[in-house]
KEKOLFI-651611 format. One record per residue (C-alpha): residue in one letter; x negated, y, z. Coordinates in steps of 0.2 Angstrom, whole numbers, plus 5000, padded with zeros to 4 digits. Layout:
N
aa A&x X&y Y&z Z
...
end
This chain:
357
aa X&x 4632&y 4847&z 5650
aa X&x 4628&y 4850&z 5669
aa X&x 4623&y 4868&z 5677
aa X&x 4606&y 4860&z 5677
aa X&x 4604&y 4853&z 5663
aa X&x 4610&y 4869&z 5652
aa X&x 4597&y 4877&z 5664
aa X&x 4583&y 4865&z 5659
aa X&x 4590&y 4869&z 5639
aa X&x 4588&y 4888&z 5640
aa X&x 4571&y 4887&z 5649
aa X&x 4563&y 4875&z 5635
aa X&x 4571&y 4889&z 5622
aa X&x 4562&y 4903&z 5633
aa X&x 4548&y 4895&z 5630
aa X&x 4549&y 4892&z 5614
aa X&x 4551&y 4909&z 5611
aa X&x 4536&y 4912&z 5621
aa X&x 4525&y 4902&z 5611
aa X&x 4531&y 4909&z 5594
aa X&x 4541&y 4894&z 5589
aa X&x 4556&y 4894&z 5581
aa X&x 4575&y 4891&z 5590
aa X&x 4591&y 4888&z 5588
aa X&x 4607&y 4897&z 5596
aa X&x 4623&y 4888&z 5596
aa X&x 4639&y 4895&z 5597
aa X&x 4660&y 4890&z 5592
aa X&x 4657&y 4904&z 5577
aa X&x 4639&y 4895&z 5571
aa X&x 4621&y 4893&z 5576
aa X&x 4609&y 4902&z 5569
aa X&x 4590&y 4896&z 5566
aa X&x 4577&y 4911&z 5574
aa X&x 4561&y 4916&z 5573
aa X&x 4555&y 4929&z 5587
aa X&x 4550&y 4945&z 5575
aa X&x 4536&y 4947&z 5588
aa X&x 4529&y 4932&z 5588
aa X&x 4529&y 4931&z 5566
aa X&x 4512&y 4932&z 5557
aa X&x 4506&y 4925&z 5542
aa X&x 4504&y 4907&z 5544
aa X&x 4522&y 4907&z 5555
aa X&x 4532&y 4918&z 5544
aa X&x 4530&y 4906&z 5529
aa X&x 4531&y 4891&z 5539
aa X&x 4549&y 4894&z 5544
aa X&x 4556&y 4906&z 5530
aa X&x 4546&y 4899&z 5512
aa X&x 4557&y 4913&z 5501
aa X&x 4554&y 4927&z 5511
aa X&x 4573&y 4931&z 5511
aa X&x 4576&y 4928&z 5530
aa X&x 4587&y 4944&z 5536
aa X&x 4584&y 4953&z 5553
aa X&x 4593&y 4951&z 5570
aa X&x 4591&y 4968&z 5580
aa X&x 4602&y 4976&z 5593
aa X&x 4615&y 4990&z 5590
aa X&x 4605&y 5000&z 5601
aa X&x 4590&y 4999&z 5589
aa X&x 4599&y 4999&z 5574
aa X&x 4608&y 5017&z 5580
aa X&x 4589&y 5023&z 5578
aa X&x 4589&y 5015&z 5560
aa X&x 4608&y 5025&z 5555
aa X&x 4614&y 5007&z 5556
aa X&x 4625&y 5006&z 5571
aa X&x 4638&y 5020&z 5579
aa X&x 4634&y 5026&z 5597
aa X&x 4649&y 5016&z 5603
aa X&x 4641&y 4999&z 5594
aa X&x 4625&y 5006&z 5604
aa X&x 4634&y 5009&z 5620
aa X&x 4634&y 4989&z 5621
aa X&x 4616&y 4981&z 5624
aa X&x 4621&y 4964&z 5617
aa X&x 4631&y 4970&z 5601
aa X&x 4619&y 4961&z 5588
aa X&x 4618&y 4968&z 5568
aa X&x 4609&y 4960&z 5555
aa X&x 4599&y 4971&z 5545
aa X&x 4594&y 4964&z 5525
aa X&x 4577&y 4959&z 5522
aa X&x 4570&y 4968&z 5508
aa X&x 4556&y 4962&z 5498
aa X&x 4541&y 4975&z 5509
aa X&x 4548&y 4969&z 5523
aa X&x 4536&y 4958&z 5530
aa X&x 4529&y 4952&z 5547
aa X&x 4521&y 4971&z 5551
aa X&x 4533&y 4979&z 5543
aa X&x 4549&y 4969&z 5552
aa X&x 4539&y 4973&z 5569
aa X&x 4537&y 4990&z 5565
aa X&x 4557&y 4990&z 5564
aa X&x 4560&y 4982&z 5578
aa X&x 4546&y 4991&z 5590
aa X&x 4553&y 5010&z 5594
aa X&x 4536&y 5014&z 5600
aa X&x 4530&y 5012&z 5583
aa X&x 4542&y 5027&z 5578
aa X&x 4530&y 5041&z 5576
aa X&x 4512&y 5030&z 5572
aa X&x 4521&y 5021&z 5557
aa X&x 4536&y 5030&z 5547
aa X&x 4550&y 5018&z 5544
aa X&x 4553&y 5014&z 5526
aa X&x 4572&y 5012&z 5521
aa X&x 4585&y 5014&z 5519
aa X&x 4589&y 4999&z 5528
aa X&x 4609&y 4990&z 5524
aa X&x 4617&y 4982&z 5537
aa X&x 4626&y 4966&z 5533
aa X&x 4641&y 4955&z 5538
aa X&x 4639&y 4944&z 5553
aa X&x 4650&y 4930&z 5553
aa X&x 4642&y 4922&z 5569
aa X&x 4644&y 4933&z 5581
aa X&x 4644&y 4925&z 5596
aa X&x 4629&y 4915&z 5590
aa X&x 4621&y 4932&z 5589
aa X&x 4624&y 4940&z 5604
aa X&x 4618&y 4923&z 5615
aa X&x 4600&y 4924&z 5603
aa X&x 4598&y 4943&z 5608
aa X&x 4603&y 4941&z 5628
aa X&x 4590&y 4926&z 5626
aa X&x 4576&y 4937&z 5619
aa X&x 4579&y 4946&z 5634
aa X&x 4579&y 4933&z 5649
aa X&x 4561&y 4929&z 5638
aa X&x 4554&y 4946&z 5640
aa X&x 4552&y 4949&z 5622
aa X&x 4558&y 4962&z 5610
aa X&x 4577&y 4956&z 5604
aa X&x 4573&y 4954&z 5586
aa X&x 4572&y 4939&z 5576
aa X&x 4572&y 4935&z 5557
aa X&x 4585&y 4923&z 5551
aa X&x 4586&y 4908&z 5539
aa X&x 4598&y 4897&z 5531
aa X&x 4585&y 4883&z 5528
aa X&x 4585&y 4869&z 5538
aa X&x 4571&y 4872&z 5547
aa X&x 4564&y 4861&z 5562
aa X&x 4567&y 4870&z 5578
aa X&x 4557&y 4867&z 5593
aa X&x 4574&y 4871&z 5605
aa X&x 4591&y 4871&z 5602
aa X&x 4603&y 4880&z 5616
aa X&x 4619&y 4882&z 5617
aa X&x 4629&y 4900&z 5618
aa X&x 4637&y 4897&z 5634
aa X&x 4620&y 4888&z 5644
aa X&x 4612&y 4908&z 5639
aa X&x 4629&y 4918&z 5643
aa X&x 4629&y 4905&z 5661
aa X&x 4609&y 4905&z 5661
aa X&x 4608&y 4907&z 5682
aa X&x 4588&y 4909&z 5686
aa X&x 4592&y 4905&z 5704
aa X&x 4601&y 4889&z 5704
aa X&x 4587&y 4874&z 5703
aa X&x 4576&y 4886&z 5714
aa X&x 4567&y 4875&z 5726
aa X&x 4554&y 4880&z 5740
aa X&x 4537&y 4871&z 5732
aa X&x 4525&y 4875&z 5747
aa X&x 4520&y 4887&z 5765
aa X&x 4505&y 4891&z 5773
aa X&x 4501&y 4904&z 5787
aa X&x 4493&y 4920&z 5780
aa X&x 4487&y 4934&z 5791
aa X&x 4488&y 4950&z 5782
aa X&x 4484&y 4967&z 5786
aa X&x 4499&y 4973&z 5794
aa X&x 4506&y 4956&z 5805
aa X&x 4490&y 4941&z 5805
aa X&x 4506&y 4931&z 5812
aa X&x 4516&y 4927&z 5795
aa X&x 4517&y 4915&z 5782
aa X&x 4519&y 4914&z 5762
aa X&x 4534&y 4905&z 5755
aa X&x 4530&y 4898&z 5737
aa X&x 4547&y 4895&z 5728
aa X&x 4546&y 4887&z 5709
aa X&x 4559&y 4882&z 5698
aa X&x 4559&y 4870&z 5686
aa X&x 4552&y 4875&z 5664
aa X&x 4548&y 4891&z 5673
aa X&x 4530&y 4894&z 5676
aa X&x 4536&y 4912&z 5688
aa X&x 4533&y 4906&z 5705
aa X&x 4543&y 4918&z 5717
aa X&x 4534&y 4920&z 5733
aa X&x 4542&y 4925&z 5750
aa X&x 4528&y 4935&z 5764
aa X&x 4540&y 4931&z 5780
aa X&x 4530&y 4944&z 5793
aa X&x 4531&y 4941&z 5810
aa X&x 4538&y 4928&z 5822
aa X&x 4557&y 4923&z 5819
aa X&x 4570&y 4926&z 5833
aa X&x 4589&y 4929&z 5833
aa X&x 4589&y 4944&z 5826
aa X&x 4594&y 4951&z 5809
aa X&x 4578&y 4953&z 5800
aa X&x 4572&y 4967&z 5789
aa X&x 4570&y 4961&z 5772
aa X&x 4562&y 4971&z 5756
aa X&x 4564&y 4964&z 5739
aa X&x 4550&y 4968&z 5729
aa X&x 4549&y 4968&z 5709
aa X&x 4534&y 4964&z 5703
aa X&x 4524&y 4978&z 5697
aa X&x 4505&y 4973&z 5691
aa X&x 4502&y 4994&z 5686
aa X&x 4508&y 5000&z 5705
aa X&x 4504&y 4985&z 5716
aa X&x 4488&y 4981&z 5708
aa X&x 4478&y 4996&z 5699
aa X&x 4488&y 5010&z 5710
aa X&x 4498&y 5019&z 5694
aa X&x 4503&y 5036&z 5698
aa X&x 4518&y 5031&z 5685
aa X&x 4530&y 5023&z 5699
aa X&x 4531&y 5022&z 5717
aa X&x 4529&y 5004&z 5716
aa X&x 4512&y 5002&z 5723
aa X&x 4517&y 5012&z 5739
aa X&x 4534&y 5006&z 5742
aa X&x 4526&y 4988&z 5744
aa X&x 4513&y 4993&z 5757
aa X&x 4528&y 5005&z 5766
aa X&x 4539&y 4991&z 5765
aa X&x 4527&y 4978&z 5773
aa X&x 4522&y 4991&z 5787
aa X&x 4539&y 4992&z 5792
aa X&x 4544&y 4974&z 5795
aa X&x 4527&y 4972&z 5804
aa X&x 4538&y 4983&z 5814
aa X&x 4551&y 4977&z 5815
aa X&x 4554&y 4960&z 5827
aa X&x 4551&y 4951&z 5810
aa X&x 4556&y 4951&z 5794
aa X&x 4553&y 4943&z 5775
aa X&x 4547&y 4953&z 5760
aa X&x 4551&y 4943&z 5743
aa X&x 4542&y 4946&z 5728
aa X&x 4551&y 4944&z 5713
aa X&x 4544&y 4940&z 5699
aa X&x 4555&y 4954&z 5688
aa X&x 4541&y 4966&z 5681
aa X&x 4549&y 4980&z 5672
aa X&x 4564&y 4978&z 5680
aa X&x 4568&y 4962&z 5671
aa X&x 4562&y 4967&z 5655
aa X&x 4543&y 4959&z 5656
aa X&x 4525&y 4966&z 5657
aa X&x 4522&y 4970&z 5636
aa X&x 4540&y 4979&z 5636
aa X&x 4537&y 4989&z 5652
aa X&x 4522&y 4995&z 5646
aa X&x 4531&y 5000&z 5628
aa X&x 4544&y 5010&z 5640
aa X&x 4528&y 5018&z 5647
aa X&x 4523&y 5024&z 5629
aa X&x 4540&y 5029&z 5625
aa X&x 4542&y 5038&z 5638
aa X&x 4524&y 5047&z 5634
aa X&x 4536&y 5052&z 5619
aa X&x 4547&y 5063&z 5628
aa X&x 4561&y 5049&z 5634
aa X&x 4562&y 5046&z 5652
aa X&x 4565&y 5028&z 5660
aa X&x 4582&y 5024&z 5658
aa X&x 4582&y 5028&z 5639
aa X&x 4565&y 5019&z 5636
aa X&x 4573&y 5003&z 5640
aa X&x 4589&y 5007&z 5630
aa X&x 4581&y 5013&z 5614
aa X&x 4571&y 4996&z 5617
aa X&x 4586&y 4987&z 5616
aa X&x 4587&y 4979&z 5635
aa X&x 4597&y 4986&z 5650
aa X&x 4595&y 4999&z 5663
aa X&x 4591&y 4986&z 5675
aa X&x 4589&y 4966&z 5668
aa X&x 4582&y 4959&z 5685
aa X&x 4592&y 4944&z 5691
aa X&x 4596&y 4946&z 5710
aa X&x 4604&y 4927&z 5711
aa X&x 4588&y 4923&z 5713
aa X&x 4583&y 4934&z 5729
aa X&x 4598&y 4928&z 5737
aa X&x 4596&y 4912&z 5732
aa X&x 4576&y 4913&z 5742
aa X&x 4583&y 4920&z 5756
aa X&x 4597&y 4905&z 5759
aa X&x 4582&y 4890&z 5756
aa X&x 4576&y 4901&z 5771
aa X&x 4591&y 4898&z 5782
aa X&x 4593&y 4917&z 5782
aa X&x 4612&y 4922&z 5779
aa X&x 4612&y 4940&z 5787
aa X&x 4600&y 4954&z 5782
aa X&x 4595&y 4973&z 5786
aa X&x 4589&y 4976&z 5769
aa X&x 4577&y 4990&z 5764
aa X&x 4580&y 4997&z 5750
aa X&x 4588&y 5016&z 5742
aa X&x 4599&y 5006&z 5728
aa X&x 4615&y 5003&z 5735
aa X&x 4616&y 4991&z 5720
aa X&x 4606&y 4979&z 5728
aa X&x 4617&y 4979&z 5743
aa X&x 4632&y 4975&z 5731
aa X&x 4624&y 4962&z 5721
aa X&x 4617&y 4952&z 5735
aa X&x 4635&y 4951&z 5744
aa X&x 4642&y 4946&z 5728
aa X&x 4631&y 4931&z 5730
aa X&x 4634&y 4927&z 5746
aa X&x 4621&y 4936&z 5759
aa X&x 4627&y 4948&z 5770
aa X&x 4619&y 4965&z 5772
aa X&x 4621&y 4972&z 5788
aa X&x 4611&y 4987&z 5786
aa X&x 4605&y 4997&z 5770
aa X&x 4587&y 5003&z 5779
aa X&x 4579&y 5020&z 5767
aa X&x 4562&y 5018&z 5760
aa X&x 4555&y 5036&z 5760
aa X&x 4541&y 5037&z 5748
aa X&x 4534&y 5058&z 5741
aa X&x 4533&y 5061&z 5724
aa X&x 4515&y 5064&z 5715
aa X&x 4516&y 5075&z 5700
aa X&x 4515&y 5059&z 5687
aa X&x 4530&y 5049&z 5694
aa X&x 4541&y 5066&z 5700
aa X&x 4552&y 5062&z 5683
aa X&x 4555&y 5045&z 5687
aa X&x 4560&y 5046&z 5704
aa X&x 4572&y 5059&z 5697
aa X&x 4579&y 5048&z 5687
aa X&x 4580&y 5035&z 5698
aa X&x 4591&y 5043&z 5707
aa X&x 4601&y 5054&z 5695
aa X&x 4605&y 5039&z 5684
aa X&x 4604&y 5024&z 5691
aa X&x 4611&y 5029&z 5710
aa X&x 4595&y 5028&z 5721
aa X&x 4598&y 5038&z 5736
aa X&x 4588&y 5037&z 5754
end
């Protein structure tokens, strides 16, 4: 199978998953026939697993939670365990053991029994593919021959490159507040409705631009939450490249850092619970940081633009984007204060995840 075509695969299973249908993961150990625990409800549920005897999928993260896993199991964000279905667990009650949110509003019944997984592999790809589709990485399991409305193979999720069939899909000039001489970039990829979009402010020359790569983030950027210092970083950003000779700001499409809008916001309660951001997003089963920076890079090189000053205060970013071929020639600081509700999380930021200015 091509690079594109395994591309095209794991898209159509993305979104399936998306829609609540079932899929299929194929791996040299076995393949295994999913259903999103998320997605289950009355009318799915029995549609794909008559008997009620379908067991659960969670990560060893979750499952550490449950007294399933050990922390070393946990330490790794794809090590799968399957969990037994017992007779009350159904739809509620499967979501209420895969959602950590739910901890405290609905006791977890038990004990729960972990059982032998014979295909591993099989395993890890279906939870690494919940994750590139923003959902919760759970899934019930069955043995019936049901119809699946995806199959994707193990090594099209573990090679899964969200950059690669990126194509620019339109421009327009757009005045905006700061620079009324730029232009919006639309970039589109194919079986992923996400458009990336790239705001190139001012008028190119020969110089190395300032870029700023921009996460999505709905809560900041759009209704000004106090949580993050999304919302201001975009606006600072976007001032200085308007001061810049010119410069691009991409907006990524990578709410959450990777791990979607719903999941975001279930961090934001966990971390009402006492958790900060870091183990929000572990006890949810994804990683630190899931955002995919192949496809930045891959944005900037449809631009014709090889060599950047990039502003930013994760020095990750700088390493990532080298790897994939753009050359940083400048890590530029991006200074914004702290307000009393997001004082934590810029702490964090930089205490564990390496931010500095």
């Amino acid at each position: 199978m091509s690079g594109a075509a395994a591309d095209r695969s794991v898209a159509r299973a993305i979104d399936a998953l998306r829609r609540g249908w079932p899929v299929e993961v194929v791996a040299q150990d076995g393949r295994l026939r999913l259903l999103s625990v998320e997605s289950a409800d009355a009318q799915s549920l029995p549609a794909f697993d008559p008997d009620a005897r379908a067991d659960l999928l969670i990560s060893a993260a979750r499952a550490q939670t449950l007294r399933l896993a050990n922390q070393r199991e946990a330490a790794d964000p794809e090590s799968p365990v399957l969990v037994q279905r017992e007779p009350w667990i159904d739809a509620a009650g499967a979501m209420a053991l895969a959602d950590p949110v739910q901890d405290l509003a609905t006791p977890l019944k038990g004990p729960y029994r972990a059982l032998p997984l014979e295909a591993r592999e099989a395993a890890r790809a279906a939870l690494r593919l919940a994750r590139q589709a923003g959902i919760l990485p759970a899934f019930f399991v069955t043995g019936h021959d049901v119809a699946c409305e995806a199959a994707v193979a193990a090594e099209a999720i573990d090679l899964y490159d969200g950059g690669a069939q990126l194509m620019i899909a339109t421009r327009a000039r757009l005045p905006v507040s700061v620079a009324e001489n730029s232009e919006i970039v639309a970039f589109r990829t194919p079986g992923d409705p996400r458009e990336q979009v790239a705001l190139i402010i001012g008028k190119r020359d020969g110089s190395v631009p300032v870029v700023r790569l921009h996460s999505e983030c709905l809560t900041g950027d759009v209704f000004g939450s106090l949580k993050c210092d999304c919302g201001p970083q975009l606006h600072s950003a976007m001032h200085r490249i308007a001061e810049a000779n010119w410069g691009v700001l991409l907006y990524l499409r990578q709410e959450g850092r990777g791990i979607g809008l719903i999941n975001k916001l279930r961090a934001y309660a966990l971390q009402d619970q006492g958790f900060d951001t870091v183990d929000a997003n572990v006890r949810l089963g994804f990683a630190i940081d899931a955002r995919d920076f192949s496809v930045a890079s891959q944005m900037l090189k449809l631009l014709a633009i090889p060599r950047i000053r990039l502003l930013t205060n994760n020095p990750a970013k700088v390493a990532r984007l080298e790897a994939e071929g753009i050359d940083v020639a400048e890590r530029l600081a991006l200074a914004i204060p702290a307000n009393p509700h997001n004082e934590r999380y810029l702490d964090t930021k930089r205490d564990r995840t390496g931010h500095q200015l």
